[in-house]
N, C-alpha and C positions, 0 to 999 in steps of 0.2 A: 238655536235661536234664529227666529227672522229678520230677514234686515228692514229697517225704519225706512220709510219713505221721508227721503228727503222735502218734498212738499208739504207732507202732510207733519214733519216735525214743524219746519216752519209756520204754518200754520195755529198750530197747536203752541210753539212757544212766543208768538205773536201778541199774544195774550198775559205777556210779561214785561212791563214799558222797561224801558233803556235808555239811562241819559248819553246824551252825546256829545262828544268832542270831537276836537282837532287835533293829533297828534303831528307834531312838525320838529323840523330839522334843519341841521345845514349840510346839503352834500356838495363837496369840490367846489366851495362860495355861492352855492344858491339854496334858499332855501325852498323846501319839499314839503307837503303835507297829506293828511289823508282823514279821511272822517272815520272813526271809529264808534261803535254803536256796542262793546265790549269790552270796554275800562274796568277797572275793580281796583277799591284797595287790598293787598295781601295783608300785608305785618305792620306794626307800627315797630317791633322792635328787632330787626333794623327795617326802615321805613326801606317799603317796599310796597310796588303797584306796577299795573299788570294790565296786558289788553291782547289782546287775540287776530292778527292782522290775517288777513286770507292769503294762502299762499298765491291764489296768482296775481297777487296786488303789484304793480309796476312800483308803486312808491315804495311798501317794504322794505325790496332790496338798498334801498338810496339811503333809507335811518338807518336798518340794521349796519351799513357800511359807517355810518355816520359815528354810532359807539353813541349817539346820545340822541334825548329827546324832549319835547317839552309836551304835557298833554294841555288844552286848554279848554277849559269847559265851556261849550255852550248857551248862551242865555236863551231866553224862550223866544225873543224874537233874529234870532238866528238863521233862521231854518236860509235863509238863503246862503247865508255863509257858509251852511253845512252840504247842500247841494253844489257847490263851488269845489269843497274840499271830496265830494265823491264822486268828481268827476274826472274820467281819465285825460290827462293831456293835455289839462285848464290851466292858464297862470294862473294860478292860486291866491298868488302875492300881489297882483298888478294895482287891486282895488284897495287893498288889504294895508292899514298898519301894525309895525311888528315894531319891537326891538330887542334885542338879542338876553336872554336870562344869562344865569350863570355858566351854564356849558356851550353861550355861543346860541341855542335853538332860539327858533323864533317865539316869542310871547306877545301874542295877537293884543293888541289896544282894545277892542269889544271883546275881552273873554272876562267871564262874571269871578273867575278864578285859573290858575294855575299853579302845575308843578313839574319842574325841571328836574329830570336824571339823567343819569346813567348807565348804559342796557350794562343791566347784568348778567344773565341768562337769554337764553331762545331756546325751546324747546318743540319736539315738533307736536301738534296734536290734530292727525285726520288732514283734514285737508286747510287748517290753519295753522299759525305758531302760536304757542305762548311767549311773550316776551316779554319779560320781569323789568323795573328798570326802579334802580336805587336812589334814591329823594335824591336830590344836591339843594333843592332851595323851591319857596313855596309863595303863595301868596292870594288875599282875594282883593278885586280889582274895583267889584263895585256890588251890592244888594241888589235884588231880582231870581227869579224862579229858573230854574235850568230846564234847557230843550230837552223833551223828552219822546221816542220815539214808539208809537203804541197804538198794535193792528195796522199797520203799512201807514201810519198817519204821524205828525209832530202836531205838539201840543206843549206846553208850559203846566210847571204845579208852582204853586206860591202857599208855603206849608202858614200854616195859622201862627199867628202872635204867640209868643209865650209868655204864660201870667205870671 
């Protein structure tokens, strides 16, 4: 088999939108966060969800050390928060309100939802991990459409009424 050009998978699966969060933490009393654009739910039974950090991410190491995390969803007018959070070396937190969920991690005041666990697993895959992380506690914060990332661009869906 030949190997996939990396540019041109990008490319190619660019054409698949991605909602985005902020996945955060507390490491040694500060909190950390990182923008994630590869969240998923796994199992509802046992409640279990998932995201894919790149391994040369500087943040990573800080949650994975942390043993917990909260992921917090994006609303559609976010997108600056989200360029905050995928920025290396940014105070993250300076502008930002939080207040700590149940494991402690930060749960962002503007996030349209969240959920707080506990890394279960890490797994390696290529040149990212999988990291599993087990519900502890859940919640949504306020109605609005979630940031969605699609073709190198953000944009919002707001799904129709249901009759």
């Amino acid at each position: 088999m030949s190997e996939i050009d990396p540019e041109a998978m990008r490319r190619v699966l660019g054409h698949y939108p991605t909602g985005v969060v902020a996945v955060t933490a507390v490491h040694e009393g500060e909190p950390v966060g990182m923008a994630v654009g590869s969240f998923t739910s796994v199992s509802l039974r046992p409640a279990l969800v998932g995201f894919f950090p790149d391994a040369g991410s500087t943040t990573w190491p800080r949650i994975r050390a942390a043993g917990r995390f909260c992921v917090n969803v994006l609303g559609e007018d976010h997108q600056e928060v989200c360029r905050l959070f995928a920025t290396r070396g940014a105070d993250k937190f300076a502008a930002l309100g939080w207040e700590p969920g149940a494991t402690g991690s930060p749960v962002l005041d503007d996030a349209i939802s969240w959920i707080d666990c506990r890394l279960e697993r890490v797994q390696e895959a290529g040149d990212h991990f999988l990291a599993l992380g087990r519900v502890v506690d859940m919640g949504v914060k306020e109605a609005g459409g979630p940031l969605i990332f699609y073709r190198g661009g953000y944009g919002g869906y707001r799904a129709p009424l249901a009759s």
